[in-house]
C-alpha positions as CSV (number, residue, x, y, z in Angstrom):
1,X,0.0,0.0,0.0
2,X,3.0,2.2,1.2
3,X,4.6,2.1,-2.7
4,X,1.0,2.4,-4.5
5,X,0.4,5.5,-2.9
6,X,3.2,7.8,-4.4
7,X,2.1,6.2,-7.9
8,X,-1.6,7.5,-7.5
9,X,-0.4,10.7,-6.5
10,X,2.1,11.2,-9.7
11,X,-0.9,10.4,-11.8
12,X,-2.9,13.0,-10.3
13,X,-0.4,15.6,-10.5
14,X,0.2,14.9,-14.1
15,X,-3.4,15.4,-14.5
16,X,-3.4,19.2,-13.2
17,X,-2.3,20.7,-16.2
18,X,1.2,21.8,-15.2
19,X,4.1,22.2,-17.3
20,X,7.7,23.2,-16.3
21,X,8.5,26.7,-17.8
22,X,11.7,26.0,-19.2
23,X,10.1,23.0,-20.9
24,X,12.4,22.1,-24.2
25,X,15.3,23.1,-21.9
26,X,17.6,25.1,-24.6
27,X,15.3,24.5,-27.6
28,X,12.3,25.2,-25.8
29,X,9.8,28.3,-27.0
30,X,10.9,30.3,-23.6
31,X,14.5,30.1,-23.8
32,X,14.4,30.9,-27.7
33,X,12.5,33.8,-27.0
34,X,14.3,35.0,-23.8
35,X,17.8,34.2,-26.0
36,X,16.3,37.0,-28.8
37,X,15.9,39.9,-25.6
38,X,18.7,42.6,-26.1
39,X,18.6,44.9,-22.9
40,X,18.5,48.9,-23.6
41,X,20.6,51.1,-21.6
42,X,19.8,52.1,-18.1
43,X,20.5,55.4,-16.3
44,X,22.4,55.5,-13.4
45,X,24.3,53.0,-10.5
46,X,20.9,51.2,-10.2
47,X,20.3,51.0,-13.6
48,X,23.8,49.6,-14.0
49,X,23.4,46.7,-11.6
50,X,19.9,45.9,-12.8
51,X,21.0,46.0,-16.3
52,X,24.0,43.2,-15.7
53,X,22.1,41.3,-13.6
54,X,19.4,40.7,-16.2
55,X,22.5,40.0,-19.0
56,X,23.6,37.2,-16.9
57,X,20.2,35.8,-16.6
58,X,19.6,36.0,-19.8
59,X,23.1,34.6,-21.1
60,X,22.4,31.5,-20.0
61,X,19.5,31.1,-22.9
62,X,21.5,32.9,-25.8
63,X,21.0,30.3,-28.8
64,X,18.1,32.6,-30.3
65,X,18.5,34.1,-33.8
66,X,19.6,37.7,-33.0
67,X,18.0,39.9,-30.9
68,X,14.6,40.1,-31.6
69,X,12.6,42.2,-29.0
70,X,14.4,45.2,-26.8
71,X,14.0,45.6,-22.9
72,X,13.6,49.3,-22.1
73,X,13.6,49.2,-18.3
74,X,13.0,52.8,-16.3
75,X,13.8,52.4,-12.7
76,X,12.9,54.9,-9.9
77,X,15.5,54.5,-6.7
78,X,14.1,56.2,-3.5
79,X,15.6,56.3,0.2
80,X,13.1,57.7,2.9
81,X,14.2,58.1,6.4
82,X,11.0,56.6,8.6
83,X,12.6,55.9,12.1
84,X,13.0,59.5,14.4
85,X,15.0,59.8,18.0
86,X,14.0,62.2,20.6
87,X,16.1,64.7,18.8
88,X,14.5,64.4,15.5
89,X,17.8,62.0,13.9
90,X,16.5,59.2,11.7
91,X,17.5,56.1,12.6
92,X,16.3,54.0,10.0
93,X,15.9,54.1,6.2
94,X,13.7,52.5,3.9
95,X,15.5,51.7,0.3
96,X,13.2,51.2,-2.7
97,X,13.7,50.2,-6.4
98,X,10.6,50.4,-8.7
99,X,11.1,49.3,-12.4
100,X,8.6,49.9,-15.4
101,X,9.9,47.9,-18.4
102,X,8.6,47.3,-21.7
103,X,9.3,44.7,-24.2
104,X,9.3,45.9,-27.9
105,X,9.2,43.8,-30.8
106,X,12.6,45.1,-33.1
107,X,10.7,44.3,-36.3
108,X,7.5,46.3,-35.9
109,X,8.1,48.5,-32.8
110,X,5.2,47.1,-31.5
111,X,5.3,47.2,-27.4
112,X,3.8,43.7,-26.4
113,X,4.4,43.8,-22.7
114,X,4.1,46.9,-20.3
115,X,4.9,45.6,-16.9
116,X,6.7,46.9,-13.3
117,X,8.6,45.1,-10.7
118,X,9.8,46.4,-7.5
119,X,11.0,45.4,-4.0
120,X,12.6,47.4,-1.0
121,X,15.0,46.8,2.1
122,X,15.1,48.8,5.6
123,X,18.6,50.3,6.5
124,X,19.8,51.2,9.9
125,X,21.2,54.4,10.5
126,X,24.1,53.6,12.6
127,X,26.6,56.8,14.1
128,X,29.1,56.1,11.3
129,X,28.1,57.6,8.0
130,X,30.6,55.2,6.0
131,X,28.4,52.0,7.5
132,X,25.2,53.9,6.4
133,X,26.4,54.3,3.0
134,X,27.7,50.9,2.4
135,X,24.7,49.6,3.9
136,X,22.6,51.7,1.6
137,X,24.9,50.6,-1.1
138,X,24.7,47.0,-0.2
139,X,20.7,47.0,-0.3
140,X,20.6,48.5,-3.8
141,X,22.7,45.4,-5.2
142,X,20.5,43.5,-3.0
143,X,17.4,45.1,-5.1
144,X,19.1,45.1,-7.8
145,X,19.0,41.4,-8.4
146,X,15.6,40.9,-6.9
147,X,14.1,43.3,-9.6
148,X,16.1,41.8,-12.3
149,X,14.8,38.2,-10.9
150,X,11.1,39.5,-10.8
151,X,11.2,40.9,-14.4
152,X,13.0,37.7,-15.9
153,X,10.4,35.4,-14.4
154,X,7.6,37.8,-16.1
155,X,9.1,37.5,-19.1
156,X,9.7,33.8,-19.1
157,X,5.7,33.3,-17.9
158,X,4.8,35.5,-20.9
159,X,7.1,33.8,-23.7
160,X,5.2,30.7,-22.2
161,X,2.1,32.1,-22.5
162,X,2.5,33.4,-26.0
163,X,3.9,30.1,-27.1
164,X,1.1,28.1,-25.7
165,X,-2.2,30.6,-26.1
């Protein structure tokens, strides 16, 4: 009974209707069409780290044709001091990274995909402004790859979507 039971409950998942993303691996519809993404320029530090961060994601499923669509990725960086001493000091930080990115077809200039991504870190204020900075710094590399994560996944679960309507 013990061995029967994890059979039954393959064939039930398989039943659900779920498919791996990445199905095909290499060849598959996703990683052709994330392998045809070239990445726009991005202003600024952030824009910098968010930028590499989505070419090494998306190196890994180069085999595409050529670039085929363009990323054009706008990213809004904000620190806001939230926590307050007795004497009116702020003593902690809230760090956030908004993106708006749109996916354009090369060939038509069509924009298929409007989309935003985001994510934020607190930051302690600590006596030592050199340990606030690199903390700040530290968070936007944090946010950095949690943006460029968030809008590689969107992108993969739309190439899915468009190659399976």
């Amino acid at each position: 009974m013990k061995r029967i039971l994890p059979l039954i409950a393959l064939a039930f998942l398989s039943a659900c209707g779920l498919r791996p993303v990445y199905g095909g691996g290499g060849h598959g519809a996703v990683s052709q069409a994330l392998g045809n993404v070239e990445i726009a320029p991005i202003e600024g530090k952030a824009g910098w780290l968010v930028g590499n961060a989505l070419k090494d994601r998306l190196a890994a499923m180069q085999g595409g044709s050529g670039p085929r669509y363009r990323l054009v990725v706008k990213l809004d960086d904000n620190i806001s001091g939230f926590g307050l001493r007795a004497d009116a000091a702020i003593t902690r930080e809230r760090r956030t990274l908004r993106a708006r990115y749109q996916l354009v077809d090369q060939a038509t200039g069509a924009q298929i995909l409007d989309d935003t991504a985001g994510s934020d870190a607190g930051i302690d204020v600590v006596s030592s402004e050199y340990a606030t900075i690199a903390a700040e710094d530290t968070a936007l590399e944090r946010l950095s790859q949690t943006v460029a994560d968030q809008i590689v996944t969107r992108l993969a679960l739309f190439s899915r979507k468009a190659a399976n309507p």
